[in-house]
Short mmCIF file of the C-alpha atoms (twelve columns), coordinates in Angstrom:
data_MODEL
# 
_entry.id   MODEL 
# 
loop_
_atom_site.group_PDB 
_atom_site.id 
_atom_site.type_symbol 
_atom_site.label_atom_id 
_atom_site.label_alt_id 
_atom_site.label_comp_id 
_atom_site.label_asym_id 
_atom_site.label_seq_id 
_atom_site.Cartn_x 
_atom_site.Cartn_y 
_atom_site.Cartn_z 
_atom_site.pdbx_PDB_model_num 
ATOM 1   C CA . UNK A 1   0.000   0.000  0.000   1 
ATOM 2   C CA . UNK A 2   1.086   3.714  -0.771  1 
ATOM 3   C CA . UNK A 3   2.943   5.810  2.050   1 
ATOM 4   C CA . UNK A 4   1.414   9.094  1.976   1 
ATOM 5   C CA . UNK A 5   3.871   11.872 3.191   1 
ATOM 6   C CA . UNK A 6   2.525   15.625 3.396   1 
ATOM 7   C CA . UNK A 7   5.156   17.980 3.392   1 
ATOM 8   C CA . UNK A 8   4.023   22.338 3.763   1 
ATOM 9   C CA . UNK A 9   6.259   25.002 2.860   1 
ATOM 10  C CA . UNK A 10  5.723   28.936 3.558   1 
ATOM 11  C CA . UNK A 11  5.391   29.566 0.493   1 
ATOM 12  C CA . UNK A 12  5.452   28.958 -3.349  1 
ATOM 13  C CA . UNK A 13  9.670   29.861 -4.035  1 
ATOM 14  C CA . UNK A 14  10.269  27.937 -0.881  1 
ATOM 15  C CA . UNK A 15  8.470   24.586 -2.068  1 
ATOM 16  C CA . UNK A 16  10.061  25.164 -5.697  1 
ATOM 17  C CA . UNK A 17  13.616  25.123 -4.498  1 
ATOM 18  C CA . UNK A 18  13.117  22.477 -1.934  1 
ATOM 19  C CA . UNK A 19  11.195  20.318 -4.631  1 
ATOM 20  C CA . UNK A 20  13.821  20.956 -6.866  1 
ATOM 21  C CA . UNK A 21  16.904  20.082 -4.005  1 
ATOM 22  C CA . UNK A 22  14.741  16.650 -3.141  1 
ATOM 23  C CA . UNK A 23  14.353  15.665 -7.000  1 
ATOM 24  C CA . UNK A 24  17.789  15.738 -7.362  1 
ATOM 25  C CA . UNK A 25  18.673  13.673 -4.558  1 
ATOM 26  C CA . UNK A 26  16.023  10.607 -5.728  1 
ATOM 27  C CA . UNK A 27  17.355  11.096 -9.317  1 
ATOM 28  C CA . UNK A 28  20.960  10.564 -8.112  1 
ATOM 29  C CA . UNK A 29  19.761  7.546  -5.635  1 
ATOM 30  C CA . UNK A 30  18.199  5.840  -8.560  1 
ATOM 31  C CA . UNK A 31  21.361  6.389  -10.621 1 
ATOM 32  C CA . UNK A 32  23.529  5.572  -7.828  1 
ATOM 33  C CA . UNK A 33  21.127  1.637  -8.417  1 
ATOM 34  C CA . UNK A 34  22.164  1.637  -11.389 1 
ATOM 35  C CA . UNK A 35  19.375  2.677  -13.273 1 
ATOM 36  C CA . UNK A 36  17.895  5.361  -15.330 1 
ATOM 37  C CA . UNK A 37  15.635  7.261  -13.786 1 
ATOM 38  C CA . UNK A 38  11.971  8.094  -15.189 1 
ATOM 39  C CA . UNK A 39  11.009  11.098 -14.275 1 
ATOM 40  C CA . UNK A 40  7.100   12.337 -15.868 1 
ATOM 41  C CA . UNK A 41  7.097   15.941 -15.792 1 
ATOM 42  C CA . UNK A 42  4.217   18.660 -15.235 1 
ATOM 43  C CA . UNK A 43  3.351   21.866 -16.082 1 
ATOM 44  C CA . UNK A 44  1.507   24.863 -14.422 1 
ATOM 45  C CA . UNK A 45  2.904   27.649 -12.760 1 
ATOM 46  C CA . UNK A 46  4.980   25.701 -9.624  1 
ATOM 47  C CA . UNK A 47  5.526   22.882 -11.759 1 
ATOM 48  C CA . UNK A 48  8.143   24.656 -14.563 1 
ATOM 49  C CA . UNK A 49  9.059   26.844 -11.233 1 
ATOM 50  C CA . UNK A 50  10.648  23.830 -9.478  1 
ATOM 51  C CA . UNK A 51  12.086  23.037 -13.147 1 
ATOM 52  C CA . UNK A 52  13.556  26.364 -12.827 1 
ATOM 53  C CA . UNK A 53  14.886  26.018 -9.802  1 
ATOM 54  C CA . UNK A 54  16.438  22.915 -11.294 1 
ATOM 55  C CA . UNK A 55  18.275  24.375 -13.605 1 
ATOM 56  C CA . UNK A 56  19.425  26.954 -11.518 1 
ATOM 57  C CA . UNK A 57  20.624  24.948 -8.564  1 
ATOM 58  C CA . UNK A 58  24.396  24.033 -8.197  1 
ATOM 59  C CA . UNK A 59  23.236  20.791 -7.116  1 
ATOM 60  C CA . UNK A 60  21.543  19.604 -10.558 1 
ATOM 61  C CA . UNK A 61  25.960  18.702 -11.251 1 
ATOM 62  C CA . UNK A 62  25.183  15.479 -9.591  1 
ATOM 63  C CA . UNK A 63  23.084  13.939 -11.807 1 
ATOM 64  C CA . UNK A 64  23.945  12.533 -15.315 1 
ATOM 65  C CA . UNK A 65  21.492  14.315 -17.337 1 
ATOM 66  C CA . UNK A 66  22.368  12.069 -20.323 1 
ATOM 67  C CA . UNK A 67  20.924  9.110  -18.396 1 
ATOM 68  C CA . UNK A 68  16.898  10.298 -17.685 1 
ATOM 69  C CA . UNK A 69  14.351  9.335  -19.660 1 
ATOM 70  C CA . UNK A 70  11.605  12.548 -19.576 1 
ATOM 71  C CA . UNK A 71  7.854   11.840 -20.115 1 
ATOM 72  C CA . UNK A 72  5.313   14.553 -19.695 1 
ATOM 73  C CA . UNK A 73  2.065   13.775 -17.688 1 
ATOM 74  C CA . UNK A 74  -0.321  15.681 -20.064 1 
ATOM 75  C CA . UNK A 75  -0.217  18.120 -22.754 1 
ATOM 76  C CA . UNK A 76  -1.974  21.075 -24.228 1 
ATOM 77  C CA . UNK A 77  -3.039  19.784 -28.078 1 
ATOM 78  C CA . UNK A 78  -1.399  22.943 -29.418 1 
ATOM 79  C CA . UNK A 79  0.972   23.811 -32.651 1 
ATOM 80  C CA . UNK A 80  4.593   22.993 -31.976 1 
ATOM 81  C CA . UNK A 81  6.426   25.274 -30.156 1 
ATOM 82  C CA . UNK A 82  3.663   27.019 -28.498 1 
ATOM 83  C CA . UNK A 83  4.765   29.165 -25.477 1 
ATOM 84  C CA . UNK A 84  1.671   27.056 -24.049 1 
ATOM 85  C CA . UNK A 85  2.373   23.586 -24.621 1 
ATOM 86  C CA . UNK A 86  4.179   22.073 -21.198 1 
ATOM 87  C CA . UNK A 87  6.416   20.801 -23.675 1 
ATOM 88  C CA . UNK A 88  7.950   24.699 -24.736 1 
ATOM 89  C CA . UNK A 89  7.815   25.626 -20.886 1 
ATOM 90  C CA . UNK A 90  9.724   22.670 -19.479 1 
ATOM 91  C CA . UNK A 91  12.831  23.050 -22.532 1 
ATOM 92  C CA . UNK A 92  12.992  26.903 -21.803 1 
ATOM 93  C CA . UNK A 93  12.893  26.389 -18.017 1 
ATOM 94  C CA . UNK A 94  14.896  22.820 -17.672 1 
ATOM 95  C CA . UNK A 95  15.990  20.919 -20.500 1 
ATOM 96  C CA . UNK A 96  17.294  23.176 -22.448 1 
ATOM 97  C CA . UNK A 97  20.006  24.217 -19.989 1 
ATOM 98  C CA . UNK A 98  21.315  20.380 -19.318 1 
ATOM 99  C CA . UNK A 99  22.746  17.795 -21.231 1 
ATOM 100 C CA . UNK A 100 20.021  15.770 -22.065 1 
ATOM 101 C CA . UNK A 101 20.191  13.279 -24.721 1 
ATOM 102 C CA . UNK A 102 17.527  13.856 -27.049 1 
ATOM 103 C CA . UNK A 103 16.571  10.272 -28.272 1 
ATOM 104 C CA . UNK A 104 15.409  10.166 -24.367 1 
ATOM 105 C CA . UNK A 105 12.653  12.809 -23.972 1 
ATOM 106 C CA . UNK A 106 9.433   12.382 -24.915 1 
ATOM 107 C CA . UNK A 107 6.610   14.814 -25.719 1 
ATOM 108 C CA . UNK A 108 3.221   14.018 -26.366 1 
ATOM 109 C CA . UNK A 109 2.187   15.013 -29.955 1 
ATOM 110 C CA . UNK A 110 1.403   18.668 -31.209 1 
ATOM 111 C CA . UNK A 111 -1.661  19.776 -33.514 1 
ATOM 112 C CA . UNK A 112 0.217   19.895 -36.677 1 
ATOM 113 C CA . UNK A 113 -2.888  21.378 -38.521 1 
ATOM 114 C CA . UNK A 114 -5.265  18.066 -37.812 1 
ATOM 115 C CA . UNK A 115 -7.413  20.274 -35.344 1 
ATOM 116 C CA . UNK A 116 -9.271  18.264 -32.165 1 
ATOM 117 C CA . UNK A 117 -8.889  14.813 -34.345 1 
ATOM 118 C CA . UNK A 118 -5.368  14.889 -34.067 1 
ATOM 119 C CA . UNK A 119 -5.737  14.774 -30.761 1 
ATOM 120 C CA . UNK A 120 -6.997  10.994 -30.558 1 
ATOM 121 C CA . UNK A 121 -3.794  10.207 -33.010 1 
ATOM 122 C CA . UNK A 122 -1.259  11.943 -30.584 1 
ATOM 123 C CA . UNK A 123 -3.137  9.572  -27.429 1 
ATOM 124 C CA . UNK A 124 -2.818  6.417  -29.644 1 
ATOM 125 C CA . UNK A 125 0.993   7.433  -30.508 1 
ATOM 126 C CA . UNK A 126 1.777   8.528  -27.401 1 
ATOM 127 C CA . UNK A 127 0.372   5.035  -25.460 1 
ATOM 128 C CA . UNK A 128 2.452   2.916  -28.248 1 
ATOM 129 C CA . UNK A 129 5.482   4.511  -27.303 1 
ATOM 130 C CA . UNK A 130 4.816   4.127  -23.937 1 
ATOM 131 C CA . UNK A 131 4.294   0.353  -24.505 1 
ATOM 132 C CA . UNK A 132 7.441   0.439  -26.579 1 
ATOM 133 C CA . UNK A 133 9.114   1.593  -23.597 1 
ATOM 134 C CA . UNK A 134 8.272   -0.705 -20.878 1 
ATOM 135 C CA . UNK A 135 10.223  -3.829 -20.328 1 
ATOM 136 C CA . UNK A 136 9.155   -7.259 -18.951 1 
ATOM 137 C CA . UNK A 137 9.845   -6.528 -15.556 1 
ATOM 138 C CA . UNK A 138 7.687   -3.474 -15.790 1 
ATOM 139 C CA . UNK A 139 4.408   -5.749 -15.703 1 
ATOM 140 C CA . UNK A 140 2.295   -3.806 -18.065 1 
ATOM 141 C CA . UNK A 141 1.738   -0.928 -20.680 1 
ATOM 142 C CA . UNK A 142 3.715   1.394  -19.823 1 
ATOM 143 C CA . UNK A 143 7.707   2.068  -17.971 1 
ATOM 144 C CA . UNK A 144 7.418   2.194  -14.193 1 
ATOM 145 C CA . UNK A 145 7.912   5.577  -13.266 1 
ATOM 146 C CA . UNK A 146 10.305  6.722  -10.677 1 
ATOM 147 C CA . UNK A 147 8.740   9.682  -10.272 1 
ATOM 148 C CA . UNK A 148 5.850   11.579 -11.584 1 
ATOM 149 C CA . UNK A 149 4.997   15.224 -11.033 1 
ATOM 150 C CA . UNK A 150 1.729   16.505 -11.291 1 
ATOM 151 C CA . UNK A 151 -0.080  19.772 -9.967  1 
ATOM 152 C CA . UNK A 152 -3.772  20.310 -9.803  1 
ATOM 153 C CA . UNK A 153 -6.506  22.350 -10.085 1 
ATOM 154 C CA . UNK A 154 -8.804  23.993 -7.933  1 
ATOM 155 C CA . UNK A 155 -11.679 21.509 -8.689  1 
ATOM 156 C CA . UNK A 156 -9.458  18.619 -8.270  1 
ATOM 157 C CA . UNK A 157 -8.293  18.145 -11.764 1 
ATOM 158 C CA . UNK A 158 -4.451  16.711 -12.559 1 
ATOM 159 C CA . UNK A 159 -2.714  16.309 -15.287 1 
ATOM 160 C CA . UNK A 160 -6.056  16.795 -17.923 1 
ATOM 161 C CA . UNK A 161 -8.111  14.328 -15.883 1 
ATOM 162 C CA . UNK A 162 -11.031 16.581 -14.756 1 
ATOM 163 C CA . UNK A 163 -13.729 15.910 -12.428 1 
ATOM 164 C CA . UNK A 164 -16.420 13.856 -13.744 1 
ATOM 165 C CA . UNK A 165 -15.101 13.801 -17.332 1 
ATOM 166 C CA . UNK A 166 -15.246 10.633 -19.638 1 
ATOM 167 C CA . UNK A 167 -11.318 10.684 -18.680 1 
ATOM 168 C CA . UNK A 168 -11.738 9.744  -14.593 1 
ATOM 169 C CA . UNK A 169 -13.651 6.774  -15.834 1 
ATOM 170 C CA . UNK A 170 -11.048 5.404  -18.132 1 
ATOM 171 C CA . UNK A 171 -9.881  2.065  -16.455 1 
ATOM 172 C CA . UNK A 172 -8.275  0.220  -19.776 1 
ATOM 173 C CA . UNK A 173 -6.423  3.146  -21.909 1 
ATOM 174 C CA . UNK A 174 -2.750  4.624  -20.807 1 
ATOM 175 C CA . UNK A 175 -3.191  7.546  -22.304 1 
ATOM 176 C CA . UNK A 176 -6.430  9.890  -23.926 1 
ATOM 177 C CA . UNK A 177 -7.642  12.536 -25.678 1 
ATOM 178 C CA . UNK A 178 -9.543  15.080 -23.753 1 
ATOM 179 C CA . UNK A 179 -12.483 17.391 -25.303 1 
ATOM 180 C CA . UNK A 180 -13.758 20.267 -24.177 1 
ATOM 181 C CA . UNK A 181 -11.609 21.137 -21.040 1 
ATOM 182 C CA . UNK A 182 -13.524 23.588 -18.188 1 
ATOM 183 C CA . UNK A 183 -10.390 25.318 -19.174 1 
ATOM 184 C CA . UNK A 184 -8.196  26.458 -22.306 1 
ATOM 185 C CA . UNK A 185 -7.371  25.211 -24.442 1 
ATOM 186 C CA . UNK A 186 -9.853  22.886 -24.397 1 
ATOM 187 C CA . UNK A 187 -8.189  19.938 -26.667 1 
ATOM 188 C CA . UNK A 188 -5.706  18.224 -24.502 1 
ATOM 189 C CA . UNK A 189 -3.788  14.783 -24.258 1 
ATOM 190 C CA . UNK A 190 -3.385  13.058 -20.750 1 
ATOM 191 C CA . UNK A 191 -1.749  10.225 -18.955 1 
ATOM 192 C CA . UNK A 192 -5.088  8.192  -17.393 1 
ATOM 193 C CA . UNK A 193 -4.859  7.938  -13.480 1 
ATOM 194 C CA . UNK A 194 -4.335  3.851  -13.916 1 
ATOM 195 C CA . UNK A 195 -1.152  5.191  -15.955 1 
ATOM 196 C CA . UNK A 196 -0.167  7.579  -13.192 1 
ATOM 197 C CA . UNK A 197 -0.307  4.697  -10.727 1 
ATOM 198 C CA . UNK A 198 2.448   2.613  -12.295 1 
ATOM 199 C CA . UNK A 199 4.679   5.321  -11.031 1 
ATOM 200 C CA . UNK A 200 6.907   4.259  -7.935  1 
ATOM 201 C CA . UNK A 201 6.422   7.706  -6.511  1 
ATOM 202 C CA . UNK A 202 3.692   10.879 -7.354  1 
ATOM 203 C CA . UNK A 203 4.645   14.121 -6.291  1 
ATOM 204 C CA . UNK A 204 1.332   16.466 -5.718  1 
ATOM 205 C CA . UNK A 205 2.407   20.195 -5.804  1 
ATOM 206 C CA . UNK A 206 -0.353  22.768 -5.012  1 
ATOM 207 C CA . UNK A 207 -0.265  26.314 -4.011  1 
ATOM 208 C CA . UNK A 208 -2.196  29.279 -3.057  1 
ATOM 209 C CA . UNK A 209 -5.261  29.339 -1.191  1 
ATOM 210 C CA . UNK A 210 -7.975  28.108 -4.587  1 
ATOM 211 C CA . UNK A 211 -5.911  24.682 -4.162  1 
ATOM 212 C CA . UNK A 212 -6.820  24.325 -0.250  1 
ATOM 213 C CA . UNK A 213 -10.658 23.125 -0.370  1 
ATOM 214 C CA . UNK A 214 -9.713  20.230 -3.371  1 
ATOM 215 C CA . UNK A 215 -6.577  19.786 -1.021  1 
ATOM 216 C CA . UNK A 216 -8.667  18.834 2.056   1 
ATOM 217 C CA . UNK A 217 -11.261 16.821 0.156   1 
ATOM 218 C CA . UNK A 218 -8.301  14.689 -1.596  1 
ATOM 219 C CA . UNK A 219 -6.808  14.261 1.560   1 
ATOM 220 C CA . UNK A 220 -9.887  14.021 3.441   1 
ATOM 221 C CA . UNK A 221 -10.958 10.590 1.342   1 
ATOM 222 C CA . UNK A 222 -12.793 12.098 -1.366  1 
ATOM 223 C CA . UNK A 223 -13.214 9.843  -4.484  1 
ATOM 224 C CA . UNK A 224 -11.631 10.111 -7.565  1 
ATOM 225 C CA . UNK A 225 -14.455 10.844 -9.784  1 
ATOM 226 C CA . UNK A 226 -15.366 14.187 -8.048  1 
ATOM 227 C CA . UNK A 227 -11.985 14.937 -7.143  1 
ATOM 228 C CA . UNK A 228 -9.052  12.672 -9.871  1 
ATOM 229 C CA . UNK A 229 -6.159  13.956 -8.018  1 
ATOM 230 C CA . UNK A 230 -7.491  11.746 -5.064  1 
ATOM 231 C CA . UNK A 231 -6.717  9.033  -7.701  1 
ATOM 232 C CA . UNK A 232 -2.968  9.877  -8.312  1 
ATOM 233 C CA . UNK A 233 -1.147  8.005  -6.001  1 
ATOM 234 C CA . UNK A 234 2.242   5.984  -6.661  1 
ATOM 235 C CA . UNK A 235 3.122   2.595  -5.607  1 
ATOM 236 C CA . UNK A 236 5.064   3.575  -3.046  1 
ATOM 237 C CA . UNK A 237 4.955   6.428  -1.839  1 
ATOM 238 C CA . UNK A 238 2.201   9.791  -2.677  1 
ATOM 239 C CA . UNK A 239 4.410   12.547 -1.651  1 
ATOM 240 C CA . UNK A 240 1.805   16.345 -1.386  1 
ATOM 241 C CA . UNK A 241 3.701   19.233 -1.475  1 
ATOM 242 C CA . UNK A 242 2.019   21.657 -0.652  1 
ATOM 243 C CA . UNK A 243 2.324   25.649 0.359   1 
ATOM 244 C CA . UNK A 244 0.513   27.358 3.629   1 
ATOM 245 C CA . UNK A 245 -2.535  28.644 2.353   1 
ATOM 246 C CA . UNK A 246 -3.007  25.172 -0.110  1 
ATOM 247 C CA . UNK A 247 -2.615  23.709 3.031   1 
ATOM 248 C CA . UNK A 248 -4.837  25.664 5.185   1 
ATOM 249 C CA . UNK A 249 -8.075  23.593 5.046   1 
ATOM 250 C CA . UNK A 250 -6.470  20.480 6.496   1 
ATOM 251 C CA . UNK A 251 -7.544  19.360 9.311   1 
ATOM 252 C CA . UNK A 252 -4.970  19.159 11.867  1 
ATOM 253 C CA . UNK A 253 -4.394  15.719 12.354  1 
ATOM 254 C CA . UNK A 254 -3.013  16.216 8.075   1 
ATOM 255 C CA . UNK A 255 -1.787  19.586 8.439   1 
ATOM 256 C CA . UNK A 256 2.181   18.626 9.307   1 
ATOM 257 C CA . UNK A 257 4.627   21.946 10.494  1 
ATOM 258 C CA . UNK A 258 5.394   24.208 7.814   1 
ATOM 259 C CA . UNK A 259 8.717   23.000 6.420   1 
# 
């Protein structure tokens, strides 16, 4: 069963950096196994902030960029390059600045002119390379995660799984197209939550104080279908990091020290 740790910072710079400085230690410990580390990344505001903080930190030295494969968790169905696809944000902030190897990132699919169709294409491509990826020991359609990162919204959505949405009902498919998002744009591709939960560890990061009701309802036992991020949990360990005021509607046998 999945060890859920809650960790609150004062603030949203604070949980960046510290984010940032504990990603780099459980990418080097899974190096140091002698493995390459999977790491899904996010988007949203303090998701490219900890990738900032990332790049930025003299710490990053200590892991061998070359050897991390990069997936992303969802995507905005957008042209390529947008300045709002999490695939643009995350090179500017992160992966542009390190010596990745190319042949091991990933992005989900762009709308190269196909429109909201394309969309179902980029799900299908993206789940076959996922497949492609995982090995026998892996026990099923996609890589075992080290680590996925995901935010959420102030509803309860994560990655593009929103509440109530023909996505949070998905129990077969890896990955899917998403229609008609609450919010823009509304064509999106997303990891389903059975997907998310072949990862060894999720990280939760929420901030601000229109995160703290979804916060305490996740936490609290809400289900999935109302609130999906209650469905993102990893197979070892759900780590929430959260700032004060996203943490300010737990109750206090949840609400740990501020970090």
């Amino acid at each position: 069963m999945t060890r859920r740790d809650i960790v609150v910072h004062a603030n949203p710079d604070v949980l960046a950096a510290a984010a940032a400085a504990r990603l780099v230690t459980r990418l080097v410990d899974v190096q140091a196994a002698g493995r390459v580390p999977r790491l899904v990344l996010t988007g949203g505001g303090i998701g490219i902030a900890l990738l900032e903080h990332l790049a930025s930190g003299p710490a990053h030295d200590a892991v061998d960029w070359r050897h991390v494969d990069f997936y992303w968790g969802d995507e905005r169905f957008l042209p390529p390059g947008d300045p709002e696809r999490n695939e643009t944000q995350a090179r500017a902030a992160l992966l542009d600045h390190l010596p990745v190897d190319p042949e091991r990132v990933y992005p989900m699919g762009a709308d190269t002119g196909t429109g909201p169709a394309g969309a179902e294409e980029a799900a299908q491509a993206y789940a076959d390379l996922l497949a492609g990826q995982a090995r026998p020991e892996d026990h099923g359609p996609v890589p075992t995660f080290d680590i996925t990162l995901l935010g959420m919204g102030g509803e309860g959505h994560t990655a593009s799984v929103f509440p109530h949405s023909p996505a949070v009902y998905e129990t077969e498919r890896t990955v899917v197209a998403v229609h008609g998002c609450p919010k823009p744009p509304p064509t999106r591709v997303s990891l389903t939550l059975p997907a998310i939960r072949r990862s060894t560890e999720v990280w939760i990061l929420a901030t601000g104080d229109a995160k703290a009701a979804a916060v305490a309802l996740a936490l609290g036992g809400a289900g999935e279908v109302a609130i999906p991020v209650a469905g993102a949990t990893g197979t070892r360990r759900t780590l929430w990091l959260l700032d004060r005021t996203a943490a300010a509607k737990l109750p206090r046998d949840l609400g740990p020290p501020v970090a």
